[in-house]
N, C-alpha and C positions, 0 to 999 in steps of 0.2 A: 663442141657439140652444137649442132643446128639447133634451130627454136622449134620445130615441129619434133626431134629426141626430147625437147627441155620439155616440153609442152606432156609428151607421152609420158615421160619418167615422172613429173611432175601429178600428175592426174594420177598415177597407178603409186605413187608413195601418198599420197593423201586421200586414197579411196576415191575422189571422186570421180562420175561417170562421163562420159562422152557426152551422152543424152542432158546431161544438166549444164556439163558447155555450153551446149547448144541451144536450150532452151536459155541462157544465160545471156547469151552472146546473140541470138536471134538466128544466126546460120545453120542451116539445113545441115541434121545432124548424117546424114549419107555423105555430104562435100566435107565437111566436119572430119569423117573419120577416113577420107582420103588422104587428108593434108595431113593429116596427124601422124599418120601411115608412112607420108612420104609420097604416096604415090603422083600427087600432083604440088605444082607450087602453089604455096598459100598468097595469097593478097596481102597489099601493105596492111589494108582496111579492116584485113580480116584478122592479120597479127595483131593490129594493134587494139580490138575488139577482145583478144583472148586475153593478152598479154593484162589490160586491166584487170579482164574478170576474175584471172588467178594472181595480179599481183607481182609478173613472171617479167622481170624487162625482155625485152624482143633482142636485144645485145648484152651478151652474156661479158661482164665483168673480166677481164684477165686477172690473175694473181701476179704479186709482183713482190 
């Protein structure tokens, strides 16, 4: 799964909104909910902005 799925699954299992990403993260909650979406590529700067604010690593762990 990509980090902008992790990121969406993530937000919508823990109620959080996009709008409080953003205000969290500092990025413009319109470009916000592009990335999120998929529709454009996210920035390293900007994953690695989200990734703190939820806690979410930006590379997703294999099972093994």
């Amino acid at each position: 799964m990509q980090f902008h799925e992790r990121v969406r699954k993530h937000l919508k299992d823990n109620g959080i909104s996009q709008r409080w990403l953003a205000n969290k993260t500092g990025l413009n909650p319109q470009t916000l909910w592009r990335w999120v979406q998929g529709q454009r590529k996210m920035p390293v700067e900007a994953a690695i902005k989200i990734s703190k604010a939820l806690n979410l690593p930006i590379i997703e762990e294999e099972d093994n």
